[in-house]
N, C-alpha and C positions, 0 to 999 in steps of 0.2 A: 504494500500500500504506500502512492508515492504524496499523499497529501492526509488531511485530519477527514476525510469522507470516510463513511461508511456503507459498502451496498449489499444487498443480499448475494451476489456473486463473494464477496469476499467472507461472508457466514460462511456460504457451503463450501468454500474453500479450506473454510477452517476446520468444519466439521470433517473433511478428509484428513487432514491435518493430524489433527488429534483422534481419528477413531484408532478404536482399540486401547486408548493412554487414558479415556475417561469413560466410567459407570453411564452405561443410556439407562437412565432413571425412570423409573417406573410412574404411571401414569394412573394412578386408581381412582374407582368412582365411589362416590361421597353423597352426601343427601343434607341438604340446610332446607330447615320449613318444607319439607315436603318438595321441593326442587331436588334434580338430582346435578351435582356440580363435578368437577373431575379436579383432583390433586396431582400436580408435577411435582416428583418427591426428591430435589436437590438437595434435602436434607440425608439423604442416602448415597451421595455422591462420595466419590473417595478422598478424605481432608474433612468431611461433614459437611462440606457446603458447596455451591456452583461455582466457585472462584475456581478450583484447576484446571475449567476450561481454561479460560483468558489468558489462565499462565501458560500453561501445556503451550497453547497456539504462540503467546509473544517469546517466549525462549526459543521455542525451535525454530526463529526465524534469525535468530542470532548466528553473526559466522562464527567461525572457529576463533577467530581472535580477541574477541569480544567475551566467550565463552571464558577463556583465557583469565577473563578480567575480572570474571564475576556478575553477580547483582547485588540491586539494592532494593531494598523495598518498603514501605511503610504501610501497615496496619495493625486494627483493634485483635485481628487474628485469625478470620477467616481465608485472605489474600493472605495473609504473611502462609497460611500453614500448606496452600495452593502453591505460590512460587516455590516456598522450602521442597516440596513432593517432588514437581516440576523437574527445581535448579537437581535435587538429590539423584533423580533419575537421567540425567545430564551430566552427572559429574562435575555441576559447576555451582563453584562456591556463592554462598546467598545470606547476605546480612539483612537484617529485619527491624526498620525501627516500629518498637512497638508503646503505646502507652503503658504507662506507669501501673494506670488500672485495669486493664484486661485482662478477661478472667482466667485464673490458672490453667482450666480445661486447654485454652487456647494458649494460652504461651507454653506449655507442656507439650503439649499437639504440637506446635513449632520449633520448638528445642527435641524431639525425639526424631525429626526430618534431616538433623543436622545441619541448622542454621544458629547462625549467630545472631544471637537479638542484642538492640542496643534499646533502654527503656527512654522516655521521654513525659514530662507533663504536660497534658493535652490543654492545659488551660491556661497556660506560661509561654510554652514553647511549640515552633514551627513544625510539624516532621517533614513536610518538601523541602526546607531549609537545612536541615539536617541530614537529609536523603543526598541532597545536591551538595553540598558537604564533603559528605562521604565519598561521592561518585568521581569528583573534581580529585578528592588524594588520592585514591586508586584506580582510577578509569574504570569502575564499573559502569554496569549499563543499570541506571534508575529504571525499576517496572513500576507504574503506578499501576494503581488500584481499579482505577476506570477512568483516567485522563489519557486514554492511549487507544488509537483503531483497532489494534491487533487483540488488545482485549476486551474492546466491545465486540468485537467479529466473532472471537472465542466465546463468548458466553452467550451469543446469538443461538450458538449451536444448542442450548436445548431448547429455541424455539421449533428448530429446523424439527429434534425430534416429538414434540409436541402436537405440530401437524403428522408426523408420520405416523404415531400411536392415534390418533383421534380420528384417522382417517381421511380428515378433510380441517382448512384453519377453521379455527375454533371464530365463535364471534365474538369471543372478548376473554381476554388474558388479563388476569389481575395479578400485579408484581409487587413485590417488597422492593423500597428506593432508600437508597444512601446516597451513593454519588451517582447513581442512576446508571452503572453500567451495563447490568443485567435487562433490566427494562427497556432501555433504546438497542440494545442488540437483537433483542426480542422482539420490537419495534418494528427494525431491520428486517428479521426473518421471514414474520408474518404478516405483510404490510395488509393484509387483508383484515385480522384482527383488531376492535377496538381495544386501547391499550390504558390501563387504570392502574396508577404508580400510588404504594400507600407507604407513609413516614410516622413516624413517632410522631407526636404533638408535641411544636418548643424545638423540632428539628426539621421542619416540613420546607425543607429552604425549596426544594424543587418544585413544589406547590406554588410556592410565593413567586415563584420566576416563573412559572408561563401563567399564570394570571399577569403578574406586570410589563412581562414581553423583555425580562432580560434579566441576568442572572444577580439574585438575591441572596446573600450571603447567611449563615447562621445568625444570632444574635448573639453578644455579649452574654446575657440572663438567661439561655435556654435551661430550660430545666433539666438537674437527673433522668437518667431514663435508664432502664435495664436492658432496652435494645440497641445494647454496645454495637453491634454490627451496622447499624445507621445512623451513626452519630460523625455525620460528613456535614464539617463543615460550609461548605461551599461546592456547588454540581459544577461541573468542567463543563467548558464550550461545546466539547462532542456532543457529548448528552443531553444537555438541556437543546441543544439543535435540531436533535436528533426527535424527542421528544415532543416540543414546540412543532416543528414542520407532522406529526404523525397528529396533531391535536387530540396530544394525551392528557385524560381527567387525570386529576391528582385528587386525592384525603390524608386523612390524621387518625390515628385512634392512638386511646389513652395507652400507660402499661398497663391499667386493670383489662381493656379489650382484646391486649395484646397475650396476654397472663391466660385469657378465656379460651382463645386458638389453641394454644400451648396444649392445655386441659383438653378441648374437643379431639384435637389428632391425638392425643393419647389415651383417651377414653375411645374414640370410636377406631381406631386404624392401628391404635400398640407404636407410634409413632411419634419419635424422638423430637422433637422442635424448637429450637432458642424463640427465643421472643420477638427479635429483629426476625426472624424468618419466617414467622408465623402472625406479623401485620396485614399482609393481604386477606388472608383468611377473617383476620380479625373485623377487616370492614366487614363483611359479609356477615357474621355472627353476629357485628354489634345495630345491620343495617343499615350503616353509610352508603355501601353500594348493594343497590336490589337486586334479590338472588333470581336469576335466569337462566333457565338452560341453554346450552353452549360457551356455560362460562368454565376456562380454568385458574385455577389458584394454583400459582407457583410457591411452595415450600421450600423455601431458600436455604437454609440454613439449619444444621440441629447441634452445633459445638455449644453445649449449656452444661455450668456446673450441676452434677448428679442432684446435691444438695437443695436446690435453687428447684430444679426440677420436680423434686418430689415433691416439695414447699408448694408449686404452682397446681400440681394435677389432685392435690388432697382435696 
């Protein structure tokens, strides 16, 4: 990819790319209110979450000298433990800046990958600053998280398999949004699909930017939230472009709605789910977005403290 575009050719290139290197995650049908609704289970992905697409696809496009060199990378844990899989299966070395706070499950997850984490405070300090940092004294190559085509294209790829298991595009895919990389890849894939991005409340920065028509950043005051996994800052130009040009609805739900998804996949499916991963679902549960058939819920993520877990589904 020779510019920041993304097109559905460069999805199914991806999805050649990395088969065989990632879980085609299972597609199962579900029931809200008497609708029956379909789950894409990313939480079953290998790392526990959709992130080793985007990495799988952005490392293997690395030359050999590059590889040489390493990477870098910043995340809460789900990317960090994606590229760690990735870079490990690569043979190339992969430092990880991670916050301070995130949760053992995931920095554990990422130190057993064989990467080297460097921590940082999310609410002091920069991590692209830090990253770029890094990458300047050792020439590694910086992967970001979803500010990169190569990993929007990679995570497009469980759009790509979403229509293959469904049959036919679905009429609407509801996605968990952080930096919105998974969502506008998906965007990408299935341009047929209407596409419904759901955030923490106090983190809804992607909501905020395509109602205003240009990119809104987090706020100073956002509140605590337990869905580490979407606690982005600020959406990259890809994605919110990407997004904005698909005229994708955005919502919010609380942790208590998000805490409810968690409990339903694990009372009805025996299915593991963090909180950030289980926001989509939550609108549907809590009736932000009205449940119709042909809709799928992407389960993004299930890397959640055991502890924390059981606390939720009691």
């Amino acid at each position: 990819m020779s510019d920041t575009r993304v097109t559905k050719e460069d999805v199914v290139h991806a999805a050649e790319r990395i088969a065989g290197q990632v879980e085609r995650t299972p597609l199962i049908e579900s029931e809200i209110r008497g609708t029956r609704i379909w789950l894409k289970c990313e939480c079953l992905q290998t790392g526990g979450a959709f992130k080793l697409r985007g990495a799988t696809n952005r490392l293997q496009q690395l030359s050999p000298e590059a590889r040489e060199r390493g990477v870098v990378a910043f995340s809460s844990g789900n990317h960090a433990r994606g590229v760690a899989i990735a870079a490990k299966r690569l043979g190339i070395r992969a430092v990880i800046v991670m916050p301070a706070d995130a949760p053992s499950v995931k920095v554990e997850g990422t130190r057993a990958e064989g990467a080297e984490i460097l921590f940082y405070d999310r609410r002091t300090e920069n991590r692209e600053e830090i990253a770029a940092r890094l990458a300047a004294e050792t020439g590694a190559t910086v992967v970001p998280s979803f500010d990169d085509p190569a990993i929007v294209a990679g995570q497009g790829t469980a759009g790509i398999e979403i229509v293959e298991q469904f049959g036919v595009a679905p009429d609407r895919i509801i996605v968990p949004c952080g930096g919105g990389g998974l969502a506008a890849g998906i965007a990408v894939a299935v341009p047929e699909a209407e596409i419904v991005v759901v955030e923490p409340q106090g983190w809804d920065d992607m909501g905020h930017s395509l109602d205003r028509g240009e990119i809104v950043p987090v706020g100073p005051d956002a509140p605590s939230t337990f869905c580490d996994a979407l606690q982005t800052q600020r959406v990259s130009p890809i994605t919110f472009a990407i997004l904005q040009q698909r005229h994708a609805r955005a919502m919010s739900v609380s942790d208590q709605q998000a805490a409810e998804a968690v409990k339903f996949a694990w009372e009805r499916h025996r299915l593991v789910v963090e909180p950030g991963g289980a926001v989509a679902l939550a609108a549907l549960l809590a009736g932000k977005a009205e449940t119709r058939e042909g809709t799928v819920v992407v389960l993004s993520g299930g890397n959640i403290d055991p502890t924390l877990h059981a606390r939720l589904v009691q």
